[in-house]
C-alpha positions in Angstrom: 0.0 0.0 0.0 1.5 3.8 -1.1 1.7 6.3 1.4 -1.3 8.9 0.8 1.0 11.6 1.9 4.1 13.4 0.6 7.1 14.5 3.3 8.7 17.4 2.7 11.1 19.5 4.2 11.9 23.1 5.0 13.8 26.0 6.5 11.8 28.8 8.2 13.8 31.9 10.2 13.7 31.7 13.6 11.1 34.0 14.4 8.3 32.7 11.8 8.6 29.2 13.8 8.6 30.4 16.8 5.3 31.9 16.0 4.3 28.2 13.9 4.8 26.5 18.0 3.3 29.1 19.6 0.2 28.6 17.4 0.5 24.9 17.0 1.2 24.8 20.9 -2.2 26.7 21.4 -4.6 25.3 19.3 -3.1 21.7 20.2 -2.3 20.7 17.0 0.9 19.8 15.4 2.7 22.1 13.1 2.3 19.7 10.0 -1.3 20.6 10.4 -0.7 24.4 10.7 1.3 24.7 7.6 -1.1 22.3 6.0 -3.8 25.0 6.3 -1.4 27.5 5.7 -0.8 25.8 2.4 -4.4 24.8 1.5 -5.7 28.5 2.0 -2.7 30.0 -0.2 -3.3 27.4 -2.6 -6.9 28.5 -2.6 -6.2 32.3 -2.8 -4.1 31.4 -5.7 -6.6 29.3 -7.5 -8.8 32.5 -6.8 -6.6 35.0 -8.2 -6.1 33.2 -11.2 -9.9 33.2 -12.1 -10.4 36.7 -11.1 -7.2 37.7 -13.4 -8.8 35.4 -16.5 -12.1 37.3 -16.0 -10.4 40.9 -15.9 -8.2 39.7 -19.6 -11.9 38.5 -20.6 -13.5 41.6 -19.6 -11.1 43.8 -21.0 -10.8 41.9 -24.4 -14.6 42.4 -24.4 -14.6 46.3 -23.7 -11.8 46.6 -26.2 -9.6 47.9 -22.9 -5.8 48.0 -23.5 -4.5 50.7 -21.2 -5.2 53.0 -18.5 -6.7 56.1 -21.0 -9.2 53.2 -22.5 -10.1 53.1 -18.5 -11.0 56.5 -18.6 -12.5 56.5 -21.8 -15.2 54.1 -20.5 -15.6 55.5 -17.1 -16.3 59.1 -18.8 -18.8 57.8 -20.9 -20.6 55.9 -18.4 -20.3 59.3 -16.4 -22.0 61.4 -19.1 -24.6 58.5 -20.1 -25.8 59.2 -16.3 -25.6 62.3 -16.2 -28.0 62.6 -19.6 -30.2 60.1 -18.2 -30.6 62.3 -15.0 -31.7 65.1 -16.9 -34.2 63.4 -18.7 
């Protein structure tokens, strides 16, 4: 039977694990599991990040964005569309 796990080593400074068994040492878990939830959650926000980046090229592409003044552009209009519609 194959190990369902991976082992790993690493080096942290001294103060960042003195912090990891303060924490592991409070919440009476080991620090395995700490930095396994550290890892799952950065993991996540990556994950995350990569959609919300995907969606902003998508979005962009759509608007026809490619720089800052296109930004502006857009936000003007929208600005004066509202501005019409308010006087209406």
């Amino acid at each position: 039977m194959s190990r369902q796990t991976k082992i790993i080593n690493m080096s942290l400074p001294k103060d960042l694990y003195s912090d990891l068994e303060k924490i592991s040492t409070n919440r009476g878990v080991s620090r395995s599991q700490i930095l396994k939830e550290a890892l799952d959650r950065y993991i996540d926000d990556q994950k995350r990040w990569t959609q919300i980046r995907k969606w902003g090229e998508e979005t962009a592409t759509k608007l026809g964005i490619k720089d800052e003044d296109d930004i502006e552009r857009i936000r003007d209009e929208y600005w004066d569309d509202k501005q019409k519609k308010l006087k209406e």
